[in-house]
N, C-alpha and C positions, 0 to 999 in steps of 0.2 A: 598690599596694605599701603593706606597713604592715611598724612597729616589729617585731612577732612575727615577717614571713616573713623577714624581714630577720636578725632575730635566729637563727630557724633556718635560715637559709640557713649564715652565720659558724662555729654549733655543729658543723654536717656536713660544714663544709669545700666548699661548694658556690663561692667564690667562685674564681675563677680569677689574679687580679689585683685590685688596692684600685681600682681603676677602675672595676671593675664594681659594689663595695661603695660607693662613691661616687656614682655614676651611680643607686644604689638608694634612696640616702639622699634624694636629690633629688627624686628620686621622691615619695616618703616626704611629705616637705613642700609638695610639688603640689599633690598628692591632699589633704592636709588643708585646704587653701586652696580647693581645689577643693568640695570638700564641704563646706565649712563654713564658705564666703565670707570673705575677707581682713579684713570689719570683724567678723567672728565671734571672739568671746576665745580660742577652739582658732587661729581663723587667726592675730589676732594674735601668739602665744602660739607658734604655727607659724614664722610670719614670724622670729620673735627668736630663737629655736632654731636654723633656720638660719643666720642670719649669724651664729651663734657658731661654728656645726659650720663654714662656710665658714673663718672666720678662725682657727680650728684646722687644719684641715683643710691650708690655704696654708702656714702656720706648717710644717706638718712634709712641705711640697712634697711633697703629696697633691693638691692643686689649683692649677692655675697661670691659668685666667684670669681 
């Protein structure tokens, strides 16, 4: 999963529920950890992205755990 399918998934109306657009998101941030190891400036950089998207995300009880 990347930013772009993500992005046109949103544009086309593909998602069903924010659950699924969340669950993508996570994704999203995996994979770039994934590929590009957690001590890598993209994972870093991954890593702090997400816990903003998390703490947004809970903020507007989109994410609850």
């Amino acid at each position: 999963m990347d930013f772009g399918t993500v992005k046109r998934k949103l544009t086309h109306n593909v998602y069903s529920d924010v659950k699924e657009f969340v669950e993508d998101m996570m994704l999203v941030f995996s994979n770039c950890v994934l590929y590009n190891s957690s001590e890598s400036d993209l994972g870093r950089l991954s890593n702090e992205i997400q816990k903003q998207f998390e703490e947004s995300a809970r903020l507007h009880g989109l994410l609850t755990e």
